[in-house]
FITI-902934 format. One line per 10 residues: number of its first residue (from 0); their letters; for each residue x, z, y of C-alpha. Coordinates in Angstrom, 3 decimals, always signed. Layout:
NUM	a	X Z Y; ...
//
This chain:
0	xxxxxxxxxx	-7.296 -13.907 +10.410; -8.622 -17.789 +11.000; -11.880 -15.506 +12.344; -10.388 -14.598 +15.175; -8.104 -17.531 +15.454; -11.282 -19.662 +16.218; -13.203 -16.886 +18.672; -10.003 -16.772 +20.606; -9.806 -20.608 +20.734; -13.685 -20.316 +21.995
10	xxxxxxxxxx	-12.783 -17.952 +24.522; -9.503 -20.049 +26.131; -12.173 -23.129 +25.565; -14.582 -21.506 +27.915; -12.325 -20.232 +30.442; -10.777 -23.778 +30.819; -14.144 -25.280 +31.210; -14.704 -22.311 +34.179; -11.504 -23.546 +35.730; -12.263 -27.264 +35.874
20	xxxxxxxxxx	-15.501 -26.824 +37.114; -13.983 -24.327 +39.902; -11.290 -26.824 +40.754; -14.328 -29.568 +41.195; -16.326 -27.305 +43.178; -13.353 -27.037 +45.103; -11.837 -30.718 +45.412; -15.359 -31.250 +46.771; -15.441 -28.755 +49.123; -12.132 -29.688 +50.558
30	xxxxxxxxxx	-12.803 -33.684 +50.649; -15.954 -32.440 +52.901; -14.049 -30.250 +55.313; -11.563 -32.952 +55.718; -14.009 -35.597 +56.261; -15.775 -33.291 +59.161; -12.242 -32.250 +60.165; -11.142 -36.090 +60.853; -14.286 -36.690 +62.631; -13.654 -33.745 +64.816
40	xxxxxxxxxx	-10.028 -34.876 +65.584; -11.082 -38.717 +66.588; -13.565 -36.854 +69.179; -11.861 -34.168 +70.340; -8.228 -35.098 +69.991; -6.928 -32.157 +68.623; -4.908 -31.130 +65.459; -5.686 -30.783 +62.206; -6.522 -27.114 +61.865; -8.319 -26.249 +64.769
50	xxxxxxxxxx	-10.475 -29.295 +63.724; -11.362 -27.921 +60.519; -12.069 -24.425 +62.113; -14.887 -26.478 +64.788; -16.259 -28.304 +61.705; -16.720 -25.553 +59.390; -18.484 -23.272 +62.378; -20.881 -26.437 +62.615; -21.743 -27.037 +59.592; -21.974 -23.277 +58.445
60	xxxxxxxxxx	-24.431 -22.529 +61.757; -26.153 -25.500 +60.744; -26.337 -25.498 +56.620; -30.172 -26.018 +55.945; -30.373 -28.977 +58.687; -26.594 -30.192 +56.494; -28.413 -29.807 +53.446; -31.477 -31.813 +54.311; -29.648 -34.468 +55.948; -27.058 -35.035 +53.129
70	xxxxxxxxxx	-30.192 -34.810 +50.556; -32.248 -37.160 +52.061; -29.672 -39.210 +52.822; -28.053 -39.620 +49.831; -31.222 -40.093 +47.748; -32.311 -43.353 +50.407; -28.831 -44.188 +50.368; -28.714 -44.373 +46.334; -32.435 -46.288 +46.650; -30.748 -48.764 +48.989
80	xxxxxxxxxx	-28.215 -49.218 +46.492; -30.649 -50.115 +43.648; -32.315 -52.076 +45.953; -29.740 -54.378 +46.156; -28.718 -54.236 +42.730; -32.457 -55.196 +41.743; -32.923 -58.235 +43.892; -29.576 -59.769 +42.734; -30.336 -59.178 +39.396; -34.253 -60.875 +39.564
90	xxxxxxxxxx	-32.266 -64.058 +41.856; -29.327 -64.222 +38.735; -32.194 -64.193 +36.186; -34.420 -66.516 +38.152; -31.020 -68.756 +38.755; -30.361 -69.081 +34.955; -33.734 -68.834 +33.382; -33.731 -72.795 +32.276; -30.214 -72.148 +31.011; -29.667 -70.866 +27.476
100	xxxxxxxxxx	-27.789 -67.837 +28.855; -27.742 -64.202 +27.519; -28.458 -61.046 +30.052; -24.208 -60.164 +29.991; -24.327 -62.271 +33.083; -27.070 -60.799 +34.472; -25.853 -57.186 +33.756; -22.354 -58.353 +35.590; -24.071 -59.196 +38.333; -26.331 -56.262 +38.890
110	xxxxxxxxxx	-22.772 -54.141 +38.206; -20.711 -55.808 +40.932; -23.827 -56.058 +43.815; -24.213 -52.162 +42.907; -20.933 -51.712 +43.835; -20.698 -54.100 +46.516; -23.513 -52.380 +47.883; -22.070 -48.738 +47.273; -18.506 -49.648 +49.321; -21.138 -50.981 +52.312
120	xxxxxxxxxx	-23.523 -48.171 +52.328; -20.722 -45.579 +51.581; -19.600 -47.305 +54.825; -23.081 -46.148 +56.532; -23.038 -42.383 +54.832; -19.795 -41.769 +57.366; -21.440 -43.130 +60.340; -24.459 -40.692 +60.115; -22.353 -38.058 +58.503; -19.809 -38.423 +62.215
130	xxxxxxxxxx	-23.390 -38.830 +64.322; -24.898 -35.432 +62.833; -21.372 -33.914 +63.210; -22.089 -34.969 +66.904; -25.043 -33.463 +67.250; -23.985 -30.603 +65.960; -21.190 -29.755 +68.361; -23.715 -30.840 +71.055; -25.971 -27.859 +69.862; -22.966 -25.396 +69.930
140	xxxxxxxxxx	-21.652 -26.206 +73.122; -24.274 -27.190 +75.126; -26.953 -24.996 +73.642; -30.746 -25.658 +74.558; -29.585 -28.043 +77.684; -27.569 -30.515 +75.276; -28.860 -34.223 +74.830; -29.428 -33.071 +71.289; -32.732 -31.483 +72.499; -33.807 -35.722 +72.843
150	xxxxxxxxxx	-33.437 -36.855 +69.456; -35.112 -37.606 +66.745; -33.058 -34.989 +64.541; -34.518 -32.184 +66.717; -38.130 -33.468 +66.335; -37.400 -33.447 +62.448; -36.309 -29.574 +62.500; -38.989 -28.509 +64.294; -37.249 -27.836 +67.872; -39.249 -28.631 +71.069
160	xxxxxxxxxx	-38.377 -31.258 +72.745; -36.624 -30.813 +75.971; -37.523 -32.155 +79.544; -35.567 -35.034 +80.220; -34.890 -33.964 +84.416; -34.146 -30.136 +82.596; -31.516 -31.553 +80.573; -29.510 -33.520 +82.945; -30.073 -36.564 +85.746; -30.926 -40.208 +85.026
170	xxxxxxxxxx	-27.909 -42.098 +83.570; -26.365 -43.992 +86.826; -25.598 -47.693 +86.067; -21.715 -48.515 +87.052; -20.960 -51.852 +87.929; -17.788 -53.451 +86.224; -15.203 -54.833 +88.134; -13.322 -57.839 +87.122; -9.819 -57.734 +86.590; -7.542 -59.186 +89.346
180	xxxxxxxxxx	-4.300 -59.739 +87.205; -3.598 -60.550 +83.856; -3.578 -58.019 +81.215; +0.094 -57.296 +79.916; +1.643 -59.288 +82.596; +5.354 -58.267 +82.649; +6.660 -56.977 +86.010; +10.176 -58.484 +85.037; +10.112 -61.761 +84.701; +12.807 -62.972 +81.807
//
């Protein structure tokens, strides 16, 4: 009887460990549709749903150009983290090298300016994340004739680079105006 006490144990073991990875898979899937979902609502200005809906049809028509950009940008991103991590490390250990100090200082430091430099570059990872996003929407609704054609992106996925007059006029130069009144001047005195 303990035989199959300890297979059916196994079993409910396994199936647990299938259900936590599912819910991970799908925490992060969610966390990356909302992120793309947000984005879409601070450019387009529309609810949450909808955005989700124009987010997932741009990053689905556009998966392999997602994957390499979030691979590639991750791994320099991480790299730029240990970057950071390394040269304050080397400037603590040259800064306490006459001192008879052990490495737990060291090791602190190299701790806190990795995470220092994760909350700044984490910081970075959103602004190309919302700039791809951009582009991508710029491919979808604008198709061949979208500034999209012009960047850099488009040279790295192999697309031809448009002609500048094709794609749209010169950028006309508006002159500012200076304000005549004061900004938030009442109209009723008190």
């Amino acid at each position: 009887m303990k035989k199959g006490e300890d297979k059916g144990s196994e079993c409910a073991s396994c199936c647990l460990k299938c259900c936590i990875c599912g819910f991970w898979l799908l925490e992060k899937f969610i966390r990356f549709l909302n992120h793309n979902a947000y984005t879409v609502i601070a450019i387009e200005s529309i609810n949450f749903c909808p955005a989700a809906g124009i987010a997932w049809n741009a990053m689905a028509t556009n998966a392999v150009q997602v994957a390499v950009v979030n691979t590639v940008g991750d791994f320099i991103l991480f790299l730029g983290k240990l970057l950071v991590a390394l040269i304050c490390g080397l400037v603590t250990i040259i800064t306490v090298k006459d001192t008879d100090v052990n490495i737990a200082p060291v090791i602190f430091v190299i701790c806190v300016s990795f995470f220092i430099a994760h909350i700044v570059l984490s910081l970075f990872e959103v602004v190309v994340d919302t700039l791809f996003l951009c582009v991508c929407e710029d491919k979808t609704i604008n198709g061949n004739s979208g500034r999209w054609k012009q960047s850099n992106l488009a040279k790295l996925v192999g697309e031809e680079p448009a002609d500048i007059d094709s794609v749209e006029g010169p950028i006309q130069v508006v002159e500012m105006m200076p304000i005549n009144q004061q900004p938030f001047k009442s109209l009723n005195p008190i």
